[in-house]
C-alpha distance (Angstrom), angle and dihedral (degrees) to the residues before:
residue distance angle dihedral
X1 . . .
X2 3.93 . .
X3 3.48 120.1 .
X4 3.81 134.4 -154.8
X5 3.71 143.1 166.9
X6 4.04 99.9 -131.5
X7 4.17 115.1 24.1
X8 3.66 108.1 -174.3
X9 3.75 123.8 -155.5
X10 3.93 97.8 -150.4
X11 3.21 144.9 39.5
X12 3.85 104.6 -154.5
X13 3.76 123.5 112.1
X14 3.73 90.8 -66.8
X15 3.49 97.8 43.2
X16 3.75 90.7 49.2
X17 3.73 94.3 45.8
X18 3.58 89.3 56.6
X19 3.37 95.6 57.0
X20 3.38 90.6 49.9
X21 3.58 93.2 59.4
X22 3.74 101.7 35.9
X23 4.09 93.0 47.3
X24 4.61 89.0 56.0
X25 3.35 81.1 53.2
X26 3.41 104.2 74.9
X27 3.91 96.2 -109.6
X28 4.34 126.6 112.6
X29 3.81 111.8 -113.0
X30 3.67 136.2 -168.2
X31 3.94 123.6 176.1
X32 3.92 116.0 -159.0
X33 3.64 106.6 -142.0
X34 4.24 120.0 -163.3
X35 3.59 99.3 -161.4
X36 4.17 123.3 -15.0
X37 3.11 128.1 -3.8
X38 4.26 105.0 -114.3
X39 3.22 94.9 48.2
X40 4.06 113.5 -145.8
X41 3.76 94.5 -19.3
X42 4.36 82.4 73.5
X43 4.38 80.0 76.5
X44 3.89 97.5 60.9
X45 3.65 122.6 87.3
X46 3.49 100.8 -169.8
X47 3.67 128.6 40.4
X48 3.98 117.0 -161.5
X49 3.66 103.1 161.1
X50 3.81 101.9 45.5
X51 4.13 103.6 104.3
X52 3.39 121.2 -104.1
X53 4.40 100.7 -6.8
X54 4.16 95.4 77.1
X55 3.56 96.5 -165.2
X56 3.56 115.6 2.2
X57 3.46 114.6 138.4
X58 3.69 139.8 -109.6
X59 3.62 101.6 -101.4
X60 3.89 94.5 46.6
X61 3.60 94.7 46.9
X62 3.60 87.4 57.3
X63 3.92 95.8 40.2
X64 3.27 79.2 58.1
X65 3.73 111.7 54.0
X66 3.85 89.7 37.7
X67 3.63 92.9 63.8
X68 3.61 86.5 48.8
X69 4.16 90.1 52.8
X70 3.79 91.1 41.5
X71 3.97 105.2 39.6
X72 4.16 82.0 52.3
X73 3.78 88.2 50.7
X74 3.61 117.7 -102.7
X75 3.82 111.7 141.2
X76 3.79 124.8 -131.4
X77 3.73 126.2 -155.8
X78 4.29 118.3 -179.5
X79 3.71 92.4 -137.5
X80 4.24 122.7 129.8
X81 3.94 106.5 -127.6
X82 3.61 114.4 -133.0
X83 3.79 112.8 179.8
X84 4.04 135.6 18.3
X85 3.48 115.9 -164.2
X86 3.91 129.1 177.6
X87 3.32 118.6 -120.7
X88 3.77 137.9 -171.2
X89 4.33 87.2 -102.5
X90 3.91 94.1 40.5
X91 3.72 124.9 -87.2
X92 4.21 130.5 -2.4
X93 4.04 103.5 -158.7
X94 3.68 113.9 -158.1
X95 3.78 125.6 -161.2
X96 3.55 137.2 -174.8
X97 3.80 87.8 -97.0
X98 3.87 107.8 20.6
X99 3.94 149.5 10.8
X100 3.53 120.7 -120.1
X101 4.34 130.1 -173.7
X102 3.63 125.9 -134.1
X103 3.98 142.9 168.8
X104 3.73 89.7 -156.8
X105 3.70 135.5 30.1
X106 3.67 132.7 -175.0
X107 3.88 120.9 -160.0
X108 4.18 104.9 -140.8
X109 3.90 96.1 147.3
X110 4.15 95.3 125.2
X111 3.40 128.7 -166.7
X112 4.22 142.5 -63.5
X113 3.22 128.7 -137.3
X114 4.45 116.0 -92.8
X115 3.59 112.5 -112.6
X116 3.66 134.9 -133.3
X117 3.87 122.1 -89.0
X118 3.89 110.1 -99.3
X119 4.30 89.2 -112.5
X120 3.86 83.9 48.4
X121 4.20 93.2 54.6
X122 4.03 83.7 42.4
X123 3.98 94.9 52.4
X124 4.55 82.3 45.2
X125 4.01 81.3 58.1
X126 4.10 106.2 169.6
X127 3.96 95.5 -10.6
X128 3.56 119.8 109.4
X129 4.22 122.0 -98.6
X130 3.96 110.9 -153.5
X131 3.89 121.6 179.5
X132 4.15 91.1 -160.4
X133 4.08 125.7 51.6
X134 3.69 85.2 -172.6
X135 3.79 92.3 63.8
X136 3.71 104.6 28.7
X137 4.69 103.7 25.0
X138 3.89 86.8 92.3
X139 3.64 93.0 61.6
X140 4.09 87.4 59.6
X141 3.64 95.3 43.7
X142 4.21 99.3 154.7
X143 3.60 95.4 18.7
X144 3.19 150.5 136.8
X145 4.10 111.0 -124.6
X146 4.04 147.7 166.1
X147 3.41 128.6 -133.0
X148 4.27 113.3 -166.2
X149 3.55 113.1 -161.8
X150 4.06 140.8 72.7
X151 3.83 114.6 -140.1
X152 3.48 146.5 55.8
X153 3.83 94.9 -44.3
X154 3.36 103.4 46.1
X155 4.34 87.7 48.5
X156 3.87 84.4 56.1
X157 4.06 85.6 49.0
X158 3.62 97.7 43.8
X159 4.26 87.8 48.9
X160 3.53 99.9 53.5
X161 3.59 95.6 47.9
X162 3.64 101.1 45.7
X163 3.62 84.1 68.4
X164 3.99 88.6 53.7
X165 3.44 106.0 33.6
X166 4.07 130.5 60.5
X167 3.90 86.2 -143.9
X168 3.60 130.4 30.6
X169 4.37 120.1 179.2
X170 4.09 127.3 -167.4
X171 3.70 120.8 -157.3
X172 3.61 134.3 160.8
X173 4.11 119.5 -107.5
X174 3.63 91.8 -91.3
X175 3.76 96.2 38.1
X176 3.83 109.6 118.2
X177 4.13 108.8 -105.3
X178 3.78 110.9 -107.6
X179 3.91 110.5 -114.9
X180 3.67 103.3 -129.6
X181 3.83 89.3 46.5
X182 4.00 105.3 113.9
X183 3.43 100.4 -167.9
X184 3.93 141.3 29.1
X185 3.45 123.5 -136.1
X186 3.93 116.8 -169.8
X187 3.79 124.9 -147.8
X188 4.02 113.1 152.1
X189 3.61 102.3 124.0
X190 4.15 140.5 -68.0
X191 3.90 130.6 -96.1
X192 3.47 118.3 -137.9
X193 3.85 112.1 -125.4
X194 3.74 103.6 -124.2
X195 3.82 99.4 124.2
X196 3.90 89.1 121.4
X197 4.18 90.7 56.0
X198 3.98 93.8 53.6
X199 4.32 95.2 130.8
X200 4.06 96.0 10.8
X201 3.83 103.7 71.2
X202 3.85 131.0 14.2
X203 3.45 113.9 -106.6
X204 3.97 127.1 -174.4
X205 3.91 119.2 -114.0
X206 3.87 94.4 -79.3
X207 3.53 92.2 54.1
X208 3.97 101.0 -103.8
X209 3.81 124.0 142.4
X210 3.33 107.8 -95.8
X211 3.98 111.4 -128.7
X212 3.63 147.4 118.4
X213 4.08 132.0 -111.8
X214 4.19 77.5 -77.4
X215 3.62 89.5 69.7
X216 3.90 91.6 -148.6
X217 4.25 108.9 134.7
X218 3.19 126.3 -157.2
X219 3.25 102.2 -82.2
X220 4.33 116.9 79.4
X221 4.18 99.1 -108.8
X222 3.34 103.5 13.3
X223 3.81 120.6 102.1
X224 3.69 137.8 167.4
X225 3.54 140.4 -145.7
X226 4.45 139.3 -169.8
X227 3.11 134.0 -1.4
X228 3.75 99.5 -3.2
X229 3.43 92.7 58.8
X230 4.05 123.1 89.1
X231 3.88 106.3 -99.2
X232 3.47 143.7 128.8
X233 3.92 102.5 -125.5
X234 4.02 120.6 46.2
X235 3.89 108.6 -165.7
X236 3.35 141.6 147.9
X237 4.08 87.0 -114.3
X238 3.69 95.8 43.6
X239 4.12 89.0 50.0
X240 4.13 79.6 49.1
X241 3.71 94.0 52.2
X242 4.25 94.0 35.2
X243 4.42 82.2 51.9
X244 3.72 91.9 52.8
X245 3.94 95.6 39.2
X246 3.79 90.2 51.2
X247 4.05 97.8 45.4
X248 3.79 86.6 40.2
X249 4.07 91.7 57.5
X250 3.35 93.3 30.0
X251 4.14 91.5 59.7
X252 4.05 87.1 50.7
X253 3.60 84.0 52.1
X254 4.09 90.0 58.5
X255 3.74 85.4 46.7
């Protein structure tokens, strides 16, 4: 069985930060990533908030930091963790392919996207249902599409296609789809992807970790950091600073 000091579940921009910050000090890290490492940022051509890089895109900007993570010498495995359990020596991590050991773990596994009701996907029929205008708009360049959702996502959605698309709708989730519309674009909201802590740390009634700006749970050596966690603000900065707080507490944890 492989043993570390840190195990990260994530390998977003908080889970990568983390690394970063855990690895220079002195301490073996691996982060356990489910799918890609970058998490949702991967989808956006065009960063304009990020300091200091106006306009780099996703997947350079996390190219970027995980060579950083890596050539320090945190490990990275693509495997989806599926139970933590505390043990008497700190944490066994089990995947769907291996168990791991750990004194400290940090929680960095984000969010995905909430999917459309089953009668929703029926009344879609043959047209296509995207979850990012940044990675799929081009494809509808001239046409006529729907955006379903009300909120700060969806505006971002609805923005960047009307400078695509010669018609752009917004309707609620139970809002019939409009019949000329040739493509769906979904916006109603993200679920964090803490399935595999049900019983091990608290989480609110949405399913976020529940901590503070410390990122400390409630559980002694495990900590948590970006989206996942309960905040107000979810950012590529604020998953930064939540990556570096969590390493950083998680190292004076170690001692």
């Amino acid at each position: 069985m492989k043993e570390y000091d840190v195990i990260i579940a994530g390998a977003g921009i908080a889970g990568m930060t983390a690394a970063i910050y855990a690895v220079r000090a002195g301490k073996t890290v691996l982060m356990l990533e489910e799918r890609v490492e970058g998490g949702q940022i991967i989808n956006t051509i065009g960063i304009e908030n990020w300091p200091g890089d106006m306009g780099v895109s996703g997947v350079d900007l996390t190219r970027k930091i995980m060579a950083q993570a890596t050539e320090l010498g945190a490990k990275v495995e693509y495997e989806e963790v599926t139970e933590v359990i505390k043990n008497d020596d700190g944490f066994l991590v089990k995947t769907e392919d291996d168990e791991y050991t750990c004194k400290a773990f940090i929680i960095a596994s984000g969010t995905e996207p909430r999917k459309l009701s089953d009668e929703m996907m029926k009344d879609a029929g043959k047209r296509p249902v995207s979850y990012c205008a940044t990675c799929d708009g081009a494809l509808y360049k001239g046409k006529k599409v729907v955006v379903v959702g009300h909120g700060n996502s969806a505006e971002h959605e609805i923005k960047y296609l009307k400078g695509i698309c010669s018609e752009v709708y917004n309707i609620h989730h139970d809002d019939p789809i409009p019949a000329d519309a040739e493509a769906i674009f979904v916006a109603i909201g993200r679920l964090p992807l803490t399935d595999y802590l049900k019983g091990f740390v608290d989480l609110d009634e949405k399913g976020y970790v529940i901590s503070d700006e410390d990122c400390k749970t409630s559980v002694p050596g495990v900590f948590v950091a970006g989206d996942v966690r309960t905040k107000e603000l979810r950012q590529l900065v604020t998953a930064a600073s939540d990556g570096s707080i969590a390493a950083t507490n998680a190292i004076e944890y170690l001692g």
